[in-house]
N, CA, C and O atoms as a GROMACS GRO file, in nm:
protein
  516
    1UNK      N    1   0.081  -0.120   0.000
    1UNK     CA    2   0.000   0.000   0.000
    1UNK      C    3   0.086   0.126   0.000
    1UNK      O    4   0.041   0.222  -0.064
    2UNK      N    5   0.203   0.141   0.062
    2UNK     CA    6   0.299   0.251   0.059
    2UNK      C    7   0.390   0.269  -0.074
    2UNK      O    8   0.466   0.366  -0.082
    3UNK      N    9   0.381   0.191  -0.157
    3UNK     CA   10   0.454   0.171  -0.262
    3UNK      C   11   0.331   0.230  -0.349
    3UNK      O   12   0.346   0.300  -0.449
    4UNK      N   13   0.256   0.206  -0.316
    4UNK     CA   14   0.098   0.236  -0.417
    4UNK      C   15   0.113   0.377  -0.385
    4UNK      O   16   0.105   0.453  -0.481
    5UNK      N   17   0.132   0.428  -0.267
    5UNK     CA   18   0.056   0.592  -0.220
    5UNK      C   19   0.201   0.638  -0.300
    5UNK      O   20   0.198   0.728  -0.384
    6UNK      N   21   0.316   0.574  -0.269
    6UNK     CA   22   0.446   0.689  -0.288
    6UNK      C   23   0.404   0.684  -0.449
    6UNK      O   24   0.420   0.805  -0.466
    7UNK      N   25   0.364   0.638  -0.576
    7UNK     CA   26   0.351   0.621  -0.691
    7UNK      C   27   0.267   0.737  -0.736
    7UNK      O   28   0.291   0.822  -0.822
    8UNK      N   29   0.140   0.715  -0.640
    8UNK     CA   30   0.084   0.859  -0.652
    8UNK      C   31   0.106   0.964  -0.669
    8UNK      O   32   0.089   1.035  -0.768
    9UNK      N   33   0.160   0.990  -0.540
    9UNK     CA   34   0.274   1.093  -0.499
    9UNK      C   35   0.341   1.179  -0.620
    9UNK      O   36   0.307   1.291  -0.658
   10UNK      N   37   0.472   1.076  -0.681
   10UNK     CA   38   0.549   1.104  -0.744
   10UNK      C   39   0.453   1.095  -0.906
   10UNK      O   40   0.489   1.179  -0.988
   11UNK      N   41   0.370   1.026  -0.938
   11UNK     CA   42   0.300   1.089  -1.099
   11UNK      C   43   0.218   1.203  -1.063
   11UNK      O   44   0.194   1.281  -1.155
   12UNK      N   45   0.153   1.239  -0.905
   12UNK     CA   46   0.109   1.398  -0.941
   12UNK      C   47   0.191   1.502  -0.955
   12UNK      O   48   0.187   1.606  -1.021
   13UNK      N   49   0.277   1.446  -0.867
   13UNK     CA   50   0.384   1.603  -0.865
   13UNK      C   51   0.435   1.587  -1.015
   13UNK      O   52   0.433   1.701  -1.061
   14UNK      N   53   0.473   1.513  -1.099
   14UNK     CA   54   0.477   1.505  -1.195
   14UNK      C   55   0.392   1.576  -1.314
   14UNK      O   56   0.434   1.642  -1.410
   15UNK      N   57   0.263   1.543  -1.278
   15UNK     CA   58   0.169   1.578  -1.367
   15UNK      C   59   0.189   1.727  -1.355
   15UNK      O   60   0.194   1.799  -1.455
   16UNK      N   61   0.202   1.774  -1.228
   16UNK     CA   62   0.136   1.921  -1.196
   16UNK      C   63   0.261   1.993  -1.208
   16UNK      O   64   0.243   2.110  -1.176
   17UNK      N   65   0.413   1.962  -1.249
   17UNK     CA   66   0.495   2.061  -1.260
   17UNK      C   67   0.549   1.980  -1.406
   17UNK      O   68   0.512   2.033  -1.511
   18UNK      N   69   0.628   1.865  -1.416
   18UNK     CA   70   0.661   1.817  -1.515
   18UNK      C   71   0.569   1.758  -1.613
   18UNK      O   72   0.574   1.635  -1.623
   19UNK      N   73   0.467   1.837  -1.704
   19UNK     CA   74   0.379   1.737  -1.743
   19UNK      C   75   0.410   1.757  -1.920
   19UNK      O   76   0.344   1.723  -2.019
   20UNK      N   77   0.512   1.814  -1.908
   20UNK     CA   78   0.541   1.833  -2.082
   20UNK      C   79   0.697   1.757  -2.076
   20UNK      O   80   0.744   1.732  -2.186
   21UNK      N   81   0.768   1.723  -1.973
   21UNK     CA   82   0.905   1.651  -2.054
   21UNK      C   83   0.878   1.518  -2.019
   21UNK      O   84   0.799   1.476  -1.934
   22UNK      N   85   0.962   1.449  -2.106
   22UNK     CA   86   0.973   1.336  -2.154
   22UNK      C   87   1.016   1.273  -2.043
   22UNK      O   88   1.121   1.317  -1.997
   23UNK      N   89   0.944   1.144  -1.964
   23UNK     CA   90   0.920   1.107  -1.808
   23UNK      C   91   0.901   0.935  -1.881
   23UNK      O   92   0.857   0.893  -1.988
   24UNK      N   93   0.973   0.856  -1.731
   24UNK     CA   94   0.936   0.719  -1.711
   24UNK      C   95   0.953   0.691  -1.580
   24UNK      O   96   1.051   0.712  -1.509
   25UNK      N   97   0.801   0.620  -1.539
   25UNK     CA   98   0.767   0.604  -1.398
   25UNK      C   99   0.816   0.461  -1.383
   25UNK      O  100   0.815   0.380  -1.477
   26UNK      N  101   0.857   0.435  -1.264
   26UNK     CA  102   0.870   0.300  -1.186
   26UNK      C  103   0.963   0.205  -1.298
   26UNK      O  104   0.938   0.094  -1.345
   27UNK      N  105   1.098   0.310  -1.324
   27UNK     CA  106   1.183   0.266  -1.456
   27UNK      C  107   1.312   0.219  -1.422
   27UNK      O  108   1.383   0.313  -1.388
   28UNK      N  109   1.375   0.095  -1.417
   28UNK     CA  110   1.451   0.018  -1.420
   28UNK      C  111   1.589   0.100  -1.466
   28UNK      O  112   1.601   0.181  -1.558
   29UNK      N  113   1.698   0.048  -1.363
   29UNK     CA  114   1.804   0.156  -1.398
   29UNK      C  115   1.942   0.024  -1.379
   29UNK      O  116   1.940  -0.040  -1.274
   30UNK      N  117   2.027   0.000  -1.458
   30UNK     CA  118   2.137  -0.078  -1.442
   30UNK      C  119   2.100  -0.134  -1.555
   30UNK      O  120   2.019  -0.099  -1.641
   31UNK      N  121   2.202  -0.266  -1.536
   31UNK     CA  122   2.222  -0.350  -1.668
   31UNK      C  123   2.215  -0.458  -1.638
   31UNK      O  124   2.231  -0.490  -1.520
   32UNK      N  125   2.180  -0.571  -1.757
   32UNK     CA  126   2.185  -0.751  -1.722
   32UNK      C  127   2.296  -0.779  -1.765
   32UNK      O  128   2.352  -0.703  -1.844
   33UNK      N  129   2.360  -0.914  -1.714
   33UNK     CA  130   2.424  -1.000  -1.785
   33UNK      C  131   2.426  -1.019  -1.933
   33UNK      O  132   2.515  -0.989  -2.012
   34UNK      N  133   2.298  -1.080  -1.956
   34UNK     CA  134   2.307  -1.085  -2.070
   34UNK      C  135   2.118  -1.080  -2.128
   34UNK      O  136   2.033  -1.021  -2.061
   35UNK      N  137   2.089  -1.141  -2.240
   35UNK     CA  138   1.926  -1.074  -2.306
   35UNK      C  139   1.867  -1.218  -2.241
   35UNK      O  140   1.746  -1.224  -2.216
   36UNK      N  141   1.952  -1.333  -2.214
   36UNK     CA  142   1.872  -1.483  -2.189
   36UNK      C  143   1.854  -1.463  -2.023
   36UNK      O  144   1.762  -1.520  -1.966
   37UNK      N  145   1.946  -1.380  -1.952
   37UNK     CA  146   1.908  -1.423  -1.812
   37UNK      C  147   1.818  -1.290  -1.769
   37UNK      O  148   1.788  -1.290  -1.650
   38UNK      N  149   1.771  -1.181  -1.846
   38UNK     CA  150   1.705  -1.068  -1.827
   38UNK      C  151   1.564  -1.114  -1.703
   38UNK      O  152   1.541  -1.068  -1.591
   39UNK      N  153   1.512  -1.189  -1.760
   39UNK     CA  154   1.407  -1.193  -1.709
   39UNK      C  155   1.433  -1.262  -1.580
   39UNK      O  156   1.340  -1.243  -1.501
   40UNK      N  157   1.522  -1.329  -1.536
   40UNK     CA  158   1.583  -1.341  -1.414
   40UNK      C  159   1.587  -1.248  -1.337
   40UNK      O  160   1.520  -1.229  -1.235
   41UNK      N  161   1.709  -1.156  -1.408
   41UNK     CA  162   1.762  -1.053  -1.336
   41UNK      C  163   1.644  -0.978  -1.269
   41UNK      O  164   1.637  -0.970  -1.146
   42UNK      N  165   1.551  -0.924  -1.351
   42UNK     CA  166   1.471  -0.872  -1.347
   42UNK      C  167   1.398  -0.822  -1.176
   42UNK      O  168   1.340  -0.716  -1.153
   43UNK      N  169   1.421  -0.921  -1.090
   43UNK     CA  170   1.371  -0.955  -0.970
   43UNK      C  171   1.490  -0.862  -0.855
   43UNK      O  172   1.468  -0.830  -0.739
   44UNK      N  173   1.579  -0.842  -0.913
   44UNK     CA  174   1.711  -0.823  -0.839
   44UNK      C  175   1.756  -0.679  -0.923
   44UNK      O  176   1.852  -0.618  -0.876
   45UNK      N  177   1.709  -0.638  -1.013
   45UNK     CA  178   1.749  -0.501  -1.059
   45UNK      C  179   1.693  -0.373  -0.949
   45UNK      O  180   1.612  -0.387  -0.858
   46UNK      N  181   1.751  -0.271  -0.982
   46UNK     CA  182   1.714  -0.203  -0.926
   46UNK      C  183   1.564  -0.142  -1.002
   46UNK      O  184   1.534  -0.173  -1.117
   47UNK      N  185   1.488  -0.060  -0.924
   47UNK     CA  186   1.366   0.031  -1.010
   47UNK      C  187   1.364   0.161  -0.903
   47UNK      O  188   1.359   0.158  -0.780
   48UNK      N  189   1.370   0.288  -1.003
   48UNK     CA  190   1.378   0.443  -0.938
   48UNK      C  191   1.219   0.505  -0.980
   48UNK      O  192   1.154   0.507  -1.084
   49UNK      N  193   1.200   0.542  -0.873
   49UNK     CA  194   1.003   0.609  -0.867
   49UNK      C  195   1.012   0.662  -1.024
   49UNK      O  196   0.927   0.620  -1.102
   50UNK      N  197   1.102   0.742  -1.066
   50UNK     CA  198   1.099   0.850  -1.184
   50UNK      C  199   1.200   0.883  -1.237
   50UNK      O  200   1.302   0.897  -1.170
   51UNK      N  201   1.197   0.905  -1.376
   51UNK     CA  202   1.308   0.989  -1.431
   51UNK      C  203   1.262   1.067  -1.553
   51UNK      O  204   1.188   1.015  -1.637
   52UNK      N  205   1.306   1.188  -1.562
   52UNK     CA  206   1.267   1.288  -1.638
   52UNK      C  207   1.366   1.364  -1.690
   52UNK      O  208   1.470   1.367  -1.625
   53UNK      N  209   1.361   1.425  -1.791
   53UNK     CA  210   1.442   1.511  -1.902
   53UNK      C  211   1.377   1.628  -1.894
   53UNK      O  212   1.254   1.631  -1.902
   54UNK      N  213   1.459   1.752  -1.876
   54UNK     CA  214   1.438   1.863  -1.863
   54UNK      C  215   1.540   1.991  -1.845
   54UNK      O  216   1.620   1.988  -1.752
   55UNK      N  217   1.536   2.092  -1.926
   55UNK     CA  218   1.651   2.151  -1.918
   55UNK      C  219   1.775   2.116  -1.936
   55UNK      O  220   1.860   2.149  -1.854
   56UNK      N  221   1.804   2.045  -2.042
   56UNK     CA  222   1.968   1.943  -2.081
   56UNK      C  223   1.987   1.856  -1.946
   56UNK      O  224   2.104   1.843  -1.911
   57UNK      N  225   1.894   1.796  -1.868
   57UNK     CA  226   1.905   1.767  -1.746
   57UNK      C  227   1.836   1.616  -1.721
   57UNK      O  228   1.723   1.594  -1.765
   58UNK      N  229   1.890   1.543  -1.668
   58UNK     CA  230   1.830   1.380  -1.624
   58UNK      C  231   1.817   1.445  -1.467
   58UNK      O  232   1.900   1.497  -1.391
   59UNK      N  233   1.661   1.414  -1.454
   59UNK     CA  234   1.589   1.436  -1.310
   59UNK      C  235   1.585   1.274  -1.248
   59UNK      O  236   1.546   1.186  -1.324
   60UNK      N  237   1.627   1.238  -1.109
   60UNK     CA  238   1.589   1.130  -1.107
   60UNK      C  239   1.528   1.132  -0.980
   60UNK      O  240   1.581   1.190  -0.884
   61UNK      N  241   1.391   1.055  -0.970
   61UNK     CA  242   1.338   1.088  -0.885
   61UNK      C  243   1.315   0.968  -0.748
   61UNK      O  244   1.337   0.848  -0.764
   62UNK      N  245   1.283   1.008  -0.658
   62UNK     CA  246   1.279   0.897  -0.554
   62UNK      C  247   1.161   0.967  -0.435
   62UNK      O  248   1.171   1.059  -0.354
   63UNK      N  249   1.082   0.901  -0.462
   63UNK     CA  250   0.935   0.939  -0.345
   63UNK      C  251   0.916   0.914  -0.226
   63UNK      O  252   0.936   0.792  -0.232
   64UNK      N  253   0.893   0.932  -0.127
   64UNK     CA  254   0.906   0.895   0.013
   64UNK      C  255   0.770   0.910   0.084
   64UNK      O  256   0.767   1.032   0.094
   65UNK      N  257   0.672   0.872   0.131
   65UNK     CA  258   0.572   0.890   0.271
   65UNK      C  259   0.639   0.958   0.385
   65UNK      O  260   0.596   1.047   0.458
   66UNK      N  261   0.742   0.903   0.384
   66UNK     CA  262   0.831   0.952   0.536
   66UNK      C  263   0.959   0.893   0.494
   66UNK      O  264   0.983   0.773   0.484
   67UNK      N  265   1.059   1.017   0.462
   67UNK     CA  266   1.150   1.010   0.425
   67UNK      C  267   1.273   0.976   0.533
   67UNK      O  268   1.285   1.020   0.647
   68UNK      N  269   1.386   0.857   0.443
   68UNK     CA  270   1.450   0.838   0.600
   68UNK      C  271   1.583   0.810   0.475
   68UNK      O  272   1.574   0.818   0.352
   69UNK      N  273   1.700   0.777   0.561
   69UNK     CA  274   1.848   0.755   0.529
   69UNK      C  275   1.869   0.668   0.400
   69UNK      O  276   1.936   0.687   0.298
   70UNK      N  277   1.805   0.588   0.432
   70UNK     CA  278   1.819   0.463   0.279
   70UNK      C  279   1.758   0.558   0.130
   70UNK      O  280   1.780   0.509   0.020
   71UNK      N  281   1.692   0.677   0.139
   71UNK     CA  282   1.643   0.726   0.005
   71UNK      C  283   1.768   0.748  -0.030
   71UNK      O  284   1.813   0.672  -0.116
   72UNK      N  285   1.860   0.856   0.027
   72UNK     CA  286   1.967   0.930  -0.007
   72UNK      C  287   2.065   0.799  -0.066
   72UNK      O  288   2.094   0.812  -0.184
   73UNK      N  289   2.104   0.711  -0.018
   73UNK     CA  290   2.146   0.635  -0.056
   73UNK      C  291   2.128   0.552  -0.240
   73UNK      O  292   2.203   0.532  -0.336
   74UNK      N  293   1.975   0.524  -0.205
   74UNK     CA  294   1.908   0.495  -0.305
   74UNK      C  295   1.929   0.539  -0.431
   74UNK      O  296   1.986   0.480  -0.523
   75UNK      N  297   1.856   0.702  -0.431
   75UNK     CA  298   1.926   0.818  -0.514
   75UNK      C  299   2.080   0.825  -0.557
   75UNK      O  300   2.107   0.870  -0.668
   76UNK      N  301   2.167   0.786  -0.483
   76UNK     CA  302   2.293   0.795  -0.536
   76UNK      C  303   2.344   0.670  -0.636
   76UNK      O  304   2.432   0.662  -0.722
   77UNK      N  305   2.273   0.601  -0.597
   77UNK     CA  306   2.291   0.394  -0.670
   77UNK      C  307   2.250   0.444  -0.799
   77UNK      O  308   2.329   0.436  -0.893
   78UNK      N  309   2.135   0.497  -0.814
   78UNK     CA  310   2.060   0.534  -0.915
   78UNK      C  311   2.112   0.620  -0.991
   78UNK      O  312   2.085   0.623  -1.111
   79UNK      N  313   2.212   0.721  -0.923
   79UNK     CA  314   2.255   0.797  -1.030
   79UNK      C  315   2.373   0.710  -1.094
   79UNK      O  316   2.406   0.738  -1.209
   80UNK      N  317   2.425   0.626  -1.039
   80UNK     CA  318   2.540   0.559  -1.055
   80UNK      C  319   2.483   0.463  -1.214
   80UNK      O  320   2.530   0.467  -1.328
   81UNK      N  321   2.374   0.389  -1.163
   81UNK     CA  322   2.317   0.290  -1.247
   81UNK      C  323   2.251   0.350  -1.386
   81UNK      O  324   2.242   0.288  -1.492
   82UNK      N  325   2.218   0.456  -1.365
   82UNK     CA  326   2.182   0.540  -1.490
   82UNK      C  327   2.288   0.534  -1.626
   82UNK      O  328   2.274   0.508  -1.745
   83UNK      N  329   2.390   0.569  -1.549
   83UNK     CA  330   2.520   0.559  -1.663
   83UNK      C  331   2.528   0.409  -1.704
   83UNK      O  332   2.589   0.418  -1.810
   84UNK      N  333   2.512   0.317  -1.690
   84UNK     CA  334   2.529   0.181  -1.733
   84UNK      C  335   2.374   0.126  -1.783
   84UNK      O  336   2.350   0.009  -1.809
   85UNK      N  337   2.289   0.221  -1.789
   85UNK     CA  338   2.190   0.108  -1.860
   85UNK      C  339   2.130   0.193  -2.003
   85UNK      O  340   2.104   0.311  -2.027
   86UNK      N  341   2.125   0.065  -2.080
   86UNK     CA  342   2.105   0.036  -2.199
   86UNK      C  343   2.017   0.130  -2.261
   86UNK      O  344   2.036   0.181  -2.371
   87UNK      N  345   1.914   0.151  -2.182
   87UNK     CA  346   1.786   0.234  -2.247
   87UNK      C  347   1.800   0.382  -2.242
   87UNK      O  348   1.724   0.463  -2.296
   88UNK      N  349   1.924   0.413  -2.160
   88UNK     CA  350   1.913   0.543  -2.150
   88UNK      C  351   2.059   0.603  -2.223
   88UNK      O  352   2.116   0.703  -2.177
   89UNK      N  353   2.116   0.520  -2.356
   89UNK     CA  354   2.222   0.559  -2.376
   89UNK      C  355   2.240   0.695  -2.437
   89UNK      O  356   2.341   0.763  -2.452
   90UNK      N  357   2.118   0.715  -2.468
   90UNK     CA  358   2.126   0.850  -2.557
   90UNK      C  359   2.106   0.987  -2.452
   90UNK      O  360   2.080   1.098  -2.500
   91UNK      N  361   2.123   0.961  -2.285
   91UNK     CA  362   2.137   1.094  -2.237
   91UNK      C  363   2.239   1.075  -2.144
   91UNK      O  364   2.232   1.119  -2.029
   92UNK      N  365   2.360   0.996  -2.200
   92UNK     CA  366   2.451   0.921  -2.103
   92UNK      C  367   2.546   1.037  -2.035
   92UNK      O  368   2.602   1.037  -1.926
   93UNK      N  369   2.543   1.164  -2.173
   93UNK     CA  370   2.606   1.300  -2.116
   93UNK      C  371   2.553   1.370  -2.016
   93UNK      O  372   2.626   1.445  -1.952
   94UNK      N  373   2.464   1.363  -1.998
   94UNK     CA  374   2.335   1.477  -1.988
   94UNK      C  375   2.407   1.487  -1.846
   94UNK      O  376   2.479   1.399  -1.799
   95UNK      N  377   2.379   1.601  -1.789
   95UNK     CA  378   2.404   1.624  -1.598
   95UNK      C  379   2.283   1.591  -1.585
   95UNK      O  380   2.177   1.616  -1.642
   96UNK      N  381   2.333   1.498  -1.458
   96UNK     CA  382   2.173   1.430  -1.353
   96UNK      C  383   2.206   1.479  -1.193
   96UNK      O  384   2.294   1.468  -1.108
   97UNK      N  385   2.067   1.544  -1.213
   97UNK     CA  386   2.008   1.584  -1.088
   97UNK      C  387   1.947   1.447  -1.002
   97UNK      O  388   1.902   1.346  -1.057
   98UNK      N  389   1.959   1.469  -0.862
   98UNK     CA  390   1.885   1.389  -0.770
   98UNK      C  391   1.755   1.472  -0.715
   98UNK      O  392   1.759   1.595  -0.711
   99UNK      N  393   1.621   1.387  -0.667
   99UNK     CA  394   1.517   1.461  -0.627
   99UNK      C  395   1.484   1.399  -0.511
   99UNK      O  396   1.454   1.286  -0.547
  100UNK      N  397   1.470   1.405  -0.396
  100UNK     CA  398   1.347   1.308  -0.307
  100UNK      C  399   1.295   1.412  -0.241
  100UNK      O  400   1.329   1.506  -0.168
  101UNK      N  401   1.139   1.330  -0.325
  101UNK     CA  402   1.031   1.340  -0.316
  101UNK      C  403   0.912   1.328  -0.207
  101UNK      O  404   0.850   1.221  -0.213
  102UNK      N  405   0.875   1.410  -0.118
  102UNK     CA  406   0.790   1.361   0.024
  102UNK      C  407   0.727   1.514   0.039
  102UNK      O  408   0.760   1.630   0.017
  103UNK      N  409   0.589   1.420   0.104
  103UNK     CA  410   0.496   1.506   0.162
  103UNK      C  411   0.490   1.588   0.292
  103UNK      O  412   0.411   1.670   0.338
  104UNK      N  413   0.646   1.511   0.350
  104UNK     CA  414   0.664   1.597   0.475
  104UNK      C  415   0.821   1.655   0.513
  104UNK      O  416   0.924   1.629   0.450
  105UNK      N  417   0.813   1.718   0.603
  105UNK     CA  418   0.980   1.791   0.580
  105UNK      C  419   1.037   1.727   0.705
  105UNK      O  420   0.983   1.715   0.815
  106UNK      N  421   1.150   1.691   0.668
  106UNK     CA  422   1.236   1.603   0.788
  106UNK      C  423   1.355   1.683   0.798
  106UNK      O  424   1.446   1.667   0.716
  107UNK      N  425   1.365   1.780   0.905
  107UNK     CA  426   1.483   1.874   0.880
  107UNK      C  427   1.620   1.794   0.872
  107UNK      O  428   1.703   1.829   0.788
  108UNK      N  429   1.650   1.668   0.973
  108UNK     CA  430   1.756   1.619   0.930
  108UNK      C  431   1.819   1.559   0.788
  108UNK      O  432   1.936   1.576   0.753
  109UNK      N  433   1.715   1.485   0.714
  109UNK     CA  434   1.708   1.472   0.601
  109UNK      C  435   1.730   1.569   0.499
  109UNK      O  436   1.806   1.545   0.406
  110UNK      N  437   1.691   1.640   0.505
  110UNK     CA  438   1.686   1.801   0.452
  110UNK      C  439   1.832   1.823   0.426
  110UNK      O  440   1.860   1.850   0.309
  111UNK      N  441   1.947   1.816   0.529
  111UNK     CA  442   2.030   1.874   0.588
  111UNK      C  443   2.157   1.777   0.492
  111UNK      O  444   2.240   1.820   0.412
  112UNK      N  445   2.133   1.634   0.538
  112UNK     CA  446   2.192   1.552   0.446
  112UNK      C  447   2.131   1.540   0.253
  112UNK      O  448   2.186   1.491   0.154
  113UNK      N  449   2.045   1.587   0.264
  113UNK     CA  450   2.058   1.632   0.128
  113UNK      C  451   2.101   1.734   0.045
  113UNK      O  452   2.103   1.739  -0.078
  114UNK      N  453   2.132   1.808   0.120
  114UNK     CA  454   2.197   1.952   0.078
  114UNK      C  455   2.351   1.928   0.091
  114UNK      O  456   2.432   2.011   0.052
  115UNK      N  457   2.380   1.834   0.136
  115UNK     CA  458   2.522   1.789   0.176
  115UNK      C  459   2.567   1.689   0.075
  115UNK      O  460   2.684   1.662   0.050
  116UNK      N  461   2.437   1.624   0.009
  116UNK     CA  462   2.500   1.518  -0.092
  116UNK      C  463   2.420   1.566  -0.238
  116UNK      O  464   2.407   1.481  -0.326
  117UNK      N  465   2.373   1.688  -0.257
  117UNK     CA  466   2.371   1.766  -0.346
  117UNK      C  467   2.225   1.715  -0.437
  117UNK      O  468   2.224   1.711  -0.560
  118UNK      N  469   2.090   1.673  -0.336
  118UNK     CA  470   2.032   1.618  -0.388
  118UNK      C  471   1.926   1.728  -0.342
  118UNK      O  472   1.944   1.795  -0.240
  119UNK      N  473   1.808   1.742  -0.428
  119UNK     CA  474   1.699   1.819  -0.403
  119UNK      C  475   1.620   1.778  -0.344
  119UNK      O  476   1.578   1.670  -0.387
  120UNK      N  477   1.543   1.842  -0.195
  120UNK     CA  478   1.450   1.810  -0.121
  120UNK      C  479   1.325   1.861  -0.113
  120UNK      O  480   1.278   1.939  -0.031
  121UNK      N  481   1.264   1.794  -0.231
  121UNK     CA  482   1.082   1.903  -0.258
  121UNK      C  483   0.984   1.816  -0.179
  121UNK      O  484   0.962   1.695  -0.185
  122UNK      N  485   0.931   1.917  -0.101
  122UNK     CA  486   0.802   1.902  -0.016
  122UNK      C  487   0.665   1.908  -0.125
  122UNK      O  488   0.615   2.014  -0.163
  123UNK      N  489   0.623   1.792  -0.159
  123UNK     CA  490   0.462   1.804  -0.211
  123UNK      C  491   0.370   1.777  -0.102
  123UNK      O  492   0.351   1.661  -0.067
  124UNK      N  493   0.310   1.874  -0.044
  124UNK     CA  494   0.234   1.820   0.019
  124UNK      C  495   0.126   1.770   0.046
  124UNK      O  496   0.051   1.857   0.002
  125UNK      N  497   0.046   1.672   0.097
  125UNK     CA  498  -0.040   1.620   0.119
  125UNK      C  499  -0.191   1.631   0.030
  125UNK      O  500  -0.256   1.551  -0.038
  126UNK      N  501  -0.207   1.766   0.067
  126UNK     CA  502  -0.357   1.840   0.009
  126UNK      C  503  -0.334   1.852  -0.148
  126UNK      O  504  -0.431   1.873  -0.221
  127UNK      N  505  -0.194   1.839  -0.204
  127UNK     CA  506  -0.195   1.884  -0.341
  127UNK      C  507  -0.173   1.744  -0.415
  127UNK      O  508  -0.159   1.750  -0.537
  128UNK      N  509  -0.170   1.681  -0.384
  128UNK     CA  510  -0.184   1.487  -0.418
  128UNK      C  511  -0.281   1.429  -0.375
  128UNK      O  512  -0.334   1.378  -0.474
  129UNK      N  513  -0.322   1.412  -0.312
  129UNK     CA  514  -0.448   1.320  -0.240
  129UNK      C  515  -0.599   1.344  -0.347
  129UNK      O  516  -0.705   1.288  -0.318
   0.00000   0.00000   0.00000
């Protein structure tokens, strides 16, 4: 059910600020072995809430209910894994931004994101639901 609400979350704020660039929700980021064990892998890949193109810019997004230590983390894998997968070779230049995404403000969080250079947008509640 929290995976359901954070989805929400992250396609309204989407809709309601990014609704003209070129966006993929709940989109698979890294690489397989190979094309026969894909559907294996598949179980064990990573998947990032969002990613979006905007301003010569790869947005990558990560949604939270209640944002805690493992997003920041998350976000950084993701930016890592971006550069190695297949589908996204054509913005392999591009500068990528980090986003996490939550309906509530966690000043410590806040604090470590400004420290690991990732953006901390408050959507809140009343403007998603």
């Amino acid at each position: 059910m929290v995976q359901q609400s954070e989805a929400k979350l992250v396609n309204k704020w989407l809709l309601k600020y990014h609704r003209t660039s070129p966006q993929w929700t709940r989109v698979r980021v890294g690489q397989v072995a190979n094309k026969a064990e894909a559907k294996m892998y598949s179980v064990i890949l990573r998947w990032c809430d969002a990613i979006f193109i905007e301003n010569g810019k790869v947005w990558i997004v990560e949604g939270k209910l209640r944002p805690d230590l493992g997003a920041i983390g998350q976000l950084e894998g993701y930016k890592k894994l971006f550069r190695v997968t297949p589908e996204f070779s054509a913005y392999i230049n591009y500068p990528i931004e980090m986003i996490l995404l939550s309906p509530v403000l966690d000043l410590n969080i806040a604090e470590l994101c400004k420290d690991k250079d990732i953006k901390y947008v408050i959507f809140e509640e009343e403007e998603w639901n």
